[in-house]
C-alpha positions in Angstrom: 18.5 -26.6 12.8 15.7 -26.5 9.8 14.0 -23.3 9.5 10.6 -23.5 8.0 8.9 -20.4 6.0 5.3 -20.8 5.9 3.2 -17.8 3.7 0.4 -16.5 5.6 -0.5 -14.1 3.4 0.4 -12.1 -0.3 0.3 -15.3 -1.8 -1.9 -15.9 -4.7 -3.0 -12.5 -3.6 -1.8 -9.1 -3.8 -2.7 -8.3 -0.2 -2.1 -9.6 3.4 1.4 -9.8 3.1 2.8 -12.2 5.9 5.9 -14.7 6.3 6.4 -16.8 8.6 9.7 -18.4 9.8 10.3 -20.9 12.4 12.6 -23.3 14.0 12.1 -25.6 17.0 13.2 -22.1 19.4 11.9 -19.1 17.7 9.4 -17.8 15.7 9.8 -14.4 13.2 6.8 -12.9 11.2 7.8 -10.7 8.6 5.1 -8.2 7.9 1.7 -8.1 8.9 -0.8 -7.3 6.6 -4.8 -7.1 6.2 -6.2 -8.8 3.3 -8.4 -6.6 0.7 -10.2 -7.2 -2.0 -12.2 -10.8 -2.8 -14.1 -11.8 -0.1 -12.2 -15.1 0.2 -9.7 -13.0 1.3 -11.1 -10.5 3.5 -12.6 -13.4 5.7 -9.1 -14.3 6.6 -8.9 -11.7 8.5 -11.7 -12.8 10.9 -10.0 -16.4 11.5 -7.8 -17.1 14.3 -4.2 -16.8 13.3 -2.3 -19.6 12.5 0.0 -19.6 15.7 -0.7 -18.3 19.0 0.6 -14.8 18.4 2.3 -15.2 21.7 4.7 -17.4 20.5 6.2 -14.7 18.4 9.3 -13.7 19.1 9.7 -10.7 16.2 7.6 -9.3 14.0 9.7 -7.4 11.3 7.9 -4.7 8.6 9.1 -3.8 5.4 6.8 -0.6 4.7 3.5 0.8 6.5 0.9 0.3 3.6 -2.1 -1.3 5.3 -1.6 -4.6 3.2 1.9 -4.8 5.2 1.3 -3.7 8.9 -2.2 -3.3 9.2 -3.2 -6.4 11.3 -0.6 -5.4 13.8 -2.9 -4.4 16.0 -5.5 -7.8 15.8 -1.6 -9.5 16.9 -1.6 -7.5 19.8 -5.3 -7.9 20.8 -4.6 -11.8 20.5 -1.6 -11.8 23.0 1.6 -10.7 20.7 3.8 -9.1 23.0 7.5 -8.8 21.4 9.0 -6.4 19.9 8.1 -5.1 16.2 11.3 -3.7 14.0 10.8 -1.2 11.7 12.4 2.0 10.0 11.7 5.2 11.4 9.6 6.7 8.7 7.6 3.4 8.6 7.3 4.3 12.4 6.0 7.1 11.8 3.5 6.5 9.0 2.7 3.3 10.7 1.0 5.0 13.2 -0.8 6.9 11.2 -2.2 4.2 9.5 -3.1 1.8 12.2 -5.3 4.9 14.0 -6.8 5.4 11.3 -7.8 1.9 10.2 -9.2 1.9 13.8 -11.4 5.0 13.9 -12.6 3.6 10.4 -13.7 0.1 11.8 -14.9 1.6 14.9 -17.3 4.2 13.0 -18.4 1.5 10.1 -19.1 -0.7 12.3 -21.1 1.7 14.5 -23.0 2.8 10.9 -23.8 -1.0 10.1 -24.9 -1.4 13.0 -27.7 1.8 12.7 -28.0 0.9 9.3 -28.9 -2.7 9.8 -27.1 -3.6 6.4 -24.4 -5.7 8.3 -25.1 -9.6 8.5 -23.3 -10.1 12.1 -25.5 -9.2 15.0 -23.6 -6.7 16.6 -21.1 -5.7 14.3 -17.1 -5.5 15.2 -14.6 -3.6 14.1 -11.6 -6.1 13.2 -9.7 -4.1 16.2 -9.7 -1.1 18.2 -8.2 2.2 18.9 -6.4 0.3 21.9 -5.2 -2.1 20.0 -3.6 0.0 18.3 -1.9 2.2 21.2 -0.7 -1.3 22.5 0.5 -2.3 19.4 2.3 1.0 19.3 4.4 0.5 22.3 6.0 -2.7 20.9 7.4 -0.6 18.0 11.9 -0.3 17.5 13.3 1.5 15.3 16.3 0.6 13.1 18.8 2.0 10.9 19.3 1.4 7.2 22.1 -0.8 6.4 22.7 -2.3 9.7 22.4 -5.9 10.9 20.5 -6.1 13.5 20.5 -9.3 16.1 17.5 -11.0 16.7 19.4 -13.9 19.2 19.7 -17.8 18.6 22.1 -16.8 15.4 19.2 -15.1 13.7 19.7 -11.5 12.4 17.9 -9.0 10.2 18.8 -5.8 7.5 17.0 -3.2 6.1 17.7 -2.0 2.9 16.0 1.1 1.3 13.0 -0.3 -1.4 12.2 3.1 -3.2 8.2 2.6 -3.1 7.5 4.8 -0.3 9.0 6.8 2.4 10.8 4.3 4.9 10.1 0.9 2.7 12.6 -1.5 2.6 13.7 -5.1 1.8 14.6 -7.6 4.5 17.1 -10.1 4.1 17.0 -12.2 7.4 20.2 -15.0 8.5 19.3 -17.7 10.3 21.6 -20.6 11.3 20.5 -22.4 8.6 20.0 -20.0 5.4 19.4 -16.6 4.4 16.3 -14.8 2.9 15.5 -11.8 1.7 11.9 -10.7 1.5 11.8 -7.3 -1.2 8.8 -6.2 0.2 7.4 -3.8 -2.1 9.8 -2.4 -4.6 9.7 0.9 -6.5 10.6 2.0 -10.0 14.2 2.4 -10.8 12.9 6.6 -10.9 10.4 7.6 -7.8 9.2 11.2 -8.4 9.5 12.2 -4.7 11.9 9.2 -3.1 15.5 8.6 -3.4 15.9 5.4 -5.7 15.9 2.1 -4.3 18.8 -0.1 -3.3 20.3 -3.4 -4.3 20.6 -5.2 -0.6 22.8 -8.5 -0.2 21.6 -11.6 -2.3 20.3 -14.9 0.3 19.8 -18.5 -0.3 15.8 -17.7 -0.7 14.1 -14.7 -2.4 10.4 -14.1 -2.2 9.8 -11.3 -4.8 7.0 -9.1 -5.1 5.0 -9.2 -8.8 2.3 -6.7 -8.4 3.2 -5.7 -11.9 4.8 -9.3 -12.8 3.5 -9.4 -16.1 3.9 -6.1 -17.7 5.4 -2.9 -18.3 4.5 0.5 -17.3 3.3 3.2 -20.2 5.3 5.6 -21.0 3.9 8.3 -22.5 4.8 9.7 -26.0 4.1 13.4 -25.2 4.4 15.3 -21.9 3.7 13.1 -19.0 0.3 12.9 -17.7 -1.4 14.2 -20.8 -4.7 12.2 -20.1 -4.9 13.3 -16.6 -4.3 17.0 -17.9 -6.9 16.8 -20.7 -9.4 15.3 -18.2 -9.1 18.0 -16.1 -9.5 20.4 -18.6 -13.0 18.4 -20.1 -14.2 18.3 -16.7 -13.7 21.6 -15.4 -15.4 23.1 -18.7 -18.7 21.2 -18.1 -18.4 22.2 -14.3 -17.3 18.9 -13.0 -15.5 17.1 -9.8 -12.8 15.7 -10.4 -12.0 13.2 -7.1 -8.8 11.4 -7.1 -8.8 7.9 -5.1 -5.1 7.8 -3.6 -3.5 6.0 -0.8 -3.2 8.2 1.8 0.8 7.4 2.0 2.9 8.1 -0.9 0.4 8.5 -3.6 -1.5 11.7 -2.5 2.5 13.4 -2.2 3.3 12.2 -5.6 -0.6 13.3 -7.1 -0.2 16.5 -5.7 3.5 17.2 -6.9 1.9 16.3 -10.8 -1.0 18.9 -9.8 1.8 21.8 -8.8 3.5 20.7 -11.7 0.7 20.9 -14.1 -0.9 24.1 -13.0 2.4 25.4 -12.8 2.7 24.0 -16.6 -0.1 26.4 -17.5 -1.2 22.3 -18.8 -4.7 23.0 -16.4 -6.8 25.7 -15.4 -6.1 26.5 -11.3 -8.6 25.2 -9.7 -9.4 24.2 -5.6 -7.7 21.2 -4.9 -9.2 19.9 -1.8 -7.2 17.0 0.4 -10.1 15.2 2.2 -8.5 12.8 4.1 -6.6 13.5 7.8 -4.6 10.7 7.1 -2.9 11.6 4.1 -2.8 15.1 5.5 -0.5 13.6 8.2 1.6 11.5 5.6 2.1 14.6 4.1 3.7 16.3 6.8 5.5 13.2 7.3 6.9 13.3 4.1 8.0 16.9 5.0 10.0 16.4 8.0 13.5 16.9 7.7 14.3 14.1 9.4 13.8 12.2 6.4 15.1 14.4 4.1 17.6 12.3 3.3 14.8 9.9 1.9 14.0 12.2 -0.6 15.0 12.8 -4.0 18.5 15.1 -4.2 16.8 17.7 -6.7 13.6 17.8 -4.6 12.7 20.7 -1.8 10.9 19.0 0.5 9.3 22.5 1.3 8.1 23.3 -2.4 7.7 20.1 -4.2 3.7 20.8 -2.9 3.0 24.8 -4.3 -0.6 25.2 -5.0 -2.3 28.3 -5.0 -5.9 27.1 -3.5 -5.2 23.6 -1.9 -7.5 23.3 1.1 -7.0 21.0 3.9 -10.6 19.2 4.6 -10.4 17.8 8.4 -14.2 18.1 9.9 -17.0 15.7 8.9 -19.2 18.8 7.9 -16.6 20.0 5.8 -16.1 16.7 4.0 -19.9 16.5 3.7 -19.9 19.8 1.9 -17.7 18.6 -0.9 -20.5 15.9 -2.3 -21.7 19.3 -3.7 -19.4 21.8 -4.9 -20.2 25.0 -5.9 -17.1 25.6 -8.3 -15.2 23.0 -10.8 -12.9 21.2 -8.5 -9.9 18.6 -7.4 -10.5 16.2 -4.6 -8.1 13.8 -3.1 -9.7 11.4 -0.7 -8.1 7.9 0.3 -8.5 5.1 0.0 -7.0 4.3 -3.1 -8.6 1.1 -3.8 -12.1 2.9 -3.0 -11.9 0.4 0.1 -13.0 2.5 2.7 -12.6 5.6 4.0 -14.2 9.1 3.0 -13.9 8.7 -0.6 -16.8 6.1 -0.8 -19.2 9.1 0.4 -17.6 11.2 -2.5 -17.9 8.0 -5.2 -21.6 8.1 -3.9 -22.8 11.3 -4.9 -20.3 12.4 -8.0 -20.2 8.5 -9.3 -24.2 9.3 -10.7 -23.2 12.2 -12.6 -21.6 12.5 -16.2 -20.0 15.9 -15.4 -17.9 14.5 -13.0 -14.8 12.3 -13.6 -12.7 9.7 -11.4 -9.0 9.2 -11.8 -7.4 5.8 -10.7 -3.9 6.2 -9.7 -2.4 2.9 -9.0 -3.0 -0.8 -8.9 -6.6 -2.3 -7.9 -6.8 -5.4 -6.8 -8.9 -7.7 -7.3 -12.6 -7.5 -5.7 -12.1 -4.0 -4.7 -14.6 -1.0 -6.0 -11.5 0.6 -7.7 -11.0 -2.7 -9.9 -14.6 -2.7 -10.6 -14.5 0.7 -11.9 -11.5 -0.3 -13.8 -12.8 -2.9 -15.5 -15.9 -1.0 -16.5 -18.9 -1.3 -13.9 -22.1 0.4 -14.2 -23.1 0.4 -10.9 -20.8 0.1 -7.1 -22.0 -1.6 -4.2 -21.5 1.2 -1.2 -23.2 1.5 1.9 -25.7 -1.4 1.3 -27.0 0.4 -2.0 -25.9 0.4 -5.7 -25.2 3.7 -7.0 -25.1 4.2 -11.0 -21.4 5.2 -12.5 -22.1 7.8 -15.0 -19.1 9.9 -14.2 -16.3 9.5 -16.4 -13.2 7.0 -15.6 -9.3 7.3 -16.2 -7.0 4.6 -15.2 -3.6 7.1 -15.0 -0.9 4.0 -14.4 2.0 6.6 -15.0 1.5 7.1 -11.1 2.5 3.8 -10.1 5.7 3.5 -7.8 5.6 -1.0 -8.2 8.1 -1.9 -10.3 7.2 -3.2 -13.7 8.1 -6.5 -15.1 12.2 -5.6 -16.3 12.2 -3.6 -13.1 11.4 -6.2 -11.2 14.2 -8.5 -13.1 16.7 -6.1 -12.9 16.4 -5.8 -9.2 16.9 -9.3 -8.5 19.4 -9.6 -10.9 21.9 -7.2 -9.5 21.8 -9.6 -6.1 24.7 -10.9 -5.2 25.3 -14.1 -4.7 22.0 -15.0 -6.6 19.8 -17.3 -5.0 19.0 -20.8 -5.3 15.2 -20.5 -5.9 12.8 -17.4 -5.8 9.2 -17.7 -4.8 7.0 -14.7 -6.7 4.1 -13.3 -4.2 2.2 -10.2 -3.8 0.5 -10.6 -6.9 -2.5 -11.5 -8.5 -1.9 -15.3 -10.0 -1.9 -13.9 -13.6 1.3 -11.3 -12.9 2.8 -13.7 -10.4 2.5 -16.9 -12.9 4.3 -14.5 -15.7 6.8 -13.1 -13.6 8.0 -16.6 -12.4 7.8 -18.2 -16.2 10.2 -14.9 -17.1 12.7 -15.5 -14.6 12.5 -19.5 -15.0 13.4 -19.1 -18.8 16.3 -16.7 -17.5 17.9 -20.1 -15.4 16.3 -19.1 -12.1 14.6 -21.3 -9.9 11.0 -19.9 -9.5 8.1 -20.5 -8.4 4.3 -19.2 -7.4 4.0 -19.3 -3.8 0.6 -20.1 -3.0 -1.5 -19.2 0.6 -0.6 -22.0 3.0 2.5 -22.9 1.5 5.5 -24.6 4.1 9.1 -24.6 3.0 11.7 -26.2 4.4 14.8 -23.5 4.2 17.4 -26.3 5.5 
């Protein structure tokens, strides 16, 4: 019986992420992401979805970034009902995510619909808070390692990714064939995780290229050097420093370099403030020893956080207070991308000042406000205004956890057997184009998978 994989989504994009596979009896989606970035993209989100969510049988997630399980929820609301497989730290930090992706649609659109800045009369948030706690309910956990049966000769493993606490690749048998989806794959090194894992090789792999078509900097002298010197600038002419991060992963590993550094003597000890509840909860996620095993061997999941004057900021007013601060200071607000969430109030009023400074920690993709600061802009779009960027920028890729280009090719050569063709998604078409020419002039079968695409798997 031919099973046909279809990409819904992280195809000629570095967000959305969806898979689908289907045969004549049964229908699996692997991952479920919300598109970011160009508009072209985000509007997908508002379109019905290809097939009836009820005729799902499984959806399976490799990791709970919003780009990978963050239309969950919009499933749900449009009559998904089966069961959704994931690891037990993606459990955890899924939930996490999804409420707060609701409370944030809920309140913007509440805010665009007092501000009047919104073009759709009234505005919606994409889905709700109970979507979410339906969505929830669906969730199973499973084990590392372990094949789990999915019925009609179809079965699914998790292997551990090394990009953030719980991710994983998926390698799903069907009657027909095998493939193995990498999801998101960390470096060879994480600073907090345990390294990634080389799962079983399939007949198909669909590889991730986020960094497709280039190599991460590696620093000369000590690590993080421009982050420290900035620091150091900024606090002398009485600046804010804010720190865009994803609220999963990348605040942990930002606030390990911060303990280091101050530790270091490398930066003065200032207030570093966490504004973000969700990241606040990741963290303590990240701290749980159930996972400890997750972690990296040399790493105290107690003390790999040890900052004199870190504050927790939870309450609106207390967030408001930190568009003004009286003292040189640290702030870490998600979303990393500048997206959403509280950091856009922050980028409002320190974005218009030259003695503050902005640190971008990670990837931006394309059509986002963090890629427009990246790529020089003078002013940012936020909150139906355009606010003047006269604070000073740093692009700090040394915090990436994406595997670089070799990374990327020594992950899928280690698979055994090695498959017959590769298709190259979650990338921008530039680092997904270079990433498949590199592994075609290696002998491998490979291919850009673009949005729409249908495969026959045989």
């Amino acid at each position: 019986m031919d099973v046909e994989l279809t990409f819904l989504g992280g195809a000629g994009t570095v967000t959305g992420s969806k898979y689908l596979l289907r045969s004549a009896t049964k229908q699996v989606l692997v991952d479920a992401g919300v598109f970011q970035g160009e508009k072209q993209y985000r509007l997908l989100n508002w379109e019905p979805f290809p097939v009836p969510p009820r005729e799902l049988s499984t959806v399976l997630i490799t990791h709970a970034h919003t780009d990978h399980v963050g239309y969950l929820p919009a499933l749900v609301r449009d009559g998904f009902a089966g069961e959704v497989l994931l690891t037990e730290a993606t459990a955890e930090l899924a939930a996490i995510v999804l409420r707060d992706a609701a409370f944030l649609a809920e309140r913007d659109a509440a805010h665009a619909a007092e501000g009047g800045y919104s073009k759709h009369q009234p505005p919606l948030p994409l889905f709700t808070i109970e979507d979410v706690e339906r969505a929830l309910r669906l969730f199973r956990v499973v084990d590392f390692d372990t094949d789990y049966d999915l019925d009609d000769g179809w079965s699914a493993r998790w292997t551990r990714a090394g990009h953030i606490l719980g991710s994983a690749s998926i390698r799903v048998q069907t009657p027909s064939a095998s493939v193995l989806f990498s999801g998101d794959l960390g470096r060879t090194t994480h600073p907090v995780l345990r390294a990634r894992e080389t799962p079983p090789g399939a007949d198909v792999v669909l590889l991730e290229s986020t960094y497709g078509d280039r190599e991460h900097f590696e620093p000369e002298g000590a690590a993080h050097e421009p982050l420290a010197d900035l620091i150091r600038r900024t606090a002398r002419r009485g600046g804010t420093v804010l720190v865009p991060a994803f609220a999963v992963d990348r605040t942990e590993v930002v606030l390990k370099t911060l303990t280091e550094l101050m530790h270091a003597g490398r930066i003065p000890t200032l207030p570093v403030y966490v504004n973000s509840p969700m990241a606040l909860a990741a963290l303590r996620v990240y701290r749980d020893p159930r996972f400890a095993d997750e972690l990296r061997p040399d790493l105290d999941a107690g003390s790999f956080v040890d900052l004199p004057h870190l504050h927790e900021v939870r309450s609106t007013e207390d967030s408001i207070k930190l568009n003004n601060p009286k003292v040189p200071s640290i702030i870490i607000s998600s979303s990393g991308m500048a997206t959403g969430g509280r950091v856009l109030h922050h980028l409002e009023h320190l974005l218009p000042q030259d003695r503050n400074a902005v640190v971008l920690t990670g990837y931006q993709a394309v059509g986002t406000r963090g890629r427009a600061l990246a790529d020089g802009a003078q002013h940012l779009k936020m909150h139906g205004r355009q606010v003047p960027v006269r604070a000073e920028i740093l692009i700090d890729e040394e915090f990436s956890v994406h595997a670089d280009a070799s990374e990327l090719v020594d992950w899928l050569d280690a698979l055994s057997p090695a498959p017959r063709q590769v298709y190259c998604v979650h990338g921008d078409p530039d680092s997904a184009t270079a990433l498949a020419r590199t592994l075609s002039a290696r002998g491998r079968n490979a291919e850009v998978a673009t949005y729409g695409l249908r495969v026959s798997l045989g």
